[in-house]
C-alpha positions in Angstrom: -41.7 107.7 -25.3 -41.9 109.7 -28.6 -39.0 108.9 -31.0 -36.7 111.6 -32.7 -34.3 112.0 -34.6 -30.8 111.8 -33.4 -30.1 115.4 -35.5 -32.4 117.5 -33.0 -30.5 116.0 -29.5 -29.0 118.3 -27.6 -25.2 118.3 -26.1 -25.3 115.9 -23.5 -28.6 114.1 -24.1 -28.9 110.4 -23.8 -30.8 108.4 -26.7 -31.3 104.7 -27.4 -31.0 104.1 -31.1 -34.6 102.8 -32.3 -34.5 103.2 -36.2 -32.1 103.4 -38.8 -34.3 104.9 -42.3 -31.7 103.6 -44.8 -29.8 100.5 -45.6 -27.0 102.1 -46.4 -27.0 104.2 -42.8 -27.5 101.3 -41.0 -23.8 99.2 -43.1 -22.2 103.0 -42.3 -23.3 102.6 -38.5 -22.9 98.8 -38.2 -19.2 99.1 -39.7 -18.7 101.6 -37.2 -19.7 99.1 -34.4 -23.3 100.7 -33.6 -26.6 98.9 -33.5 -30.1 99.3 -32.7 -30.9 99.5 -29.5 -27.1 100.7 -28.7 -27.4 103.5 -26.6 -25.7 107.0 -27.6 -25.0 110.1 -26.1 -24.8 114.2 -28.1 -20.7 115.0 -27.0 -20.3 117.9 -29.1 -21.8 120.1 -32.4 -19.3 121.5 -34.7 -19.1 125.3 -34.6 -21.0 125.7 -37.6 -23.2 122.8 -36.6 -22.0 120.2 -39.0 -20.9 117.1 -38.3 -21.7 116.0 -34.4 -19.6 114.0 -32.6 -21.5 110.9 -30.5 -20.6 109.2 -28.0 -21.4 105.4 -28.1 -20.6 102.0 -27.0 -17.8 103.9 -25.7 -16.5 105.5 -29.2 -16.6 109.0 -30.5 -18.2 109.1 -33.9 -18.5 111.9 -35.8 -21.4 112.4 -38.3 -22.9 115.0 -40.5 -26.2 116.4 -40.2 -27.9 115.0 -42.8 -26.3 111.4 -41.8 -27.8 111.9 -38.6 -31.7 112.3 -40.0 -31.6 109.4 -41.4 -31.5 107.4 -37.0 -34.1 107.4 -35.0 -33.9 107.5 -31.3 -36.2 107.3 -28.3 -34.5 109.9 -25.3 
């Protein structure tokens, strides 16, 4: 399968997490208990289309946009 980045899911898509670009994304998500290989669903887009809200390891995140190029995922 062809990886992506978690920024162009749409609502309701399903995504392992594969890749995290930066070290500092990866202490952000890790503090937030997600992981590689954790898998992660699109719940909701902000009217305006910034932050997203994702739904993982049974949490609601929220992050922005640009957060969100930074993690890789294969659907």
């Amino acid at each position: 399968m062809k990886k992506r980045k978690l920024s162009v899911l749409k609502i309701g898509e399903t995504a392992t997490i594969s890749t995290v670009e930066t070290a500092e994304m990866q202490v952000a998500l890790m503090n937030l208990g997600v992981l590689e290989g954790d898998t992660c669903r699109l719940s909701d887009i902000a009217p305006l289309g910034d932050p997203m809200a994702i739904l993982v390891n049974g949490t609601k995140i929220s992050l922005r946009k640009k957060d969100a190029e930074k993690v890789w995922v294969t659907p």
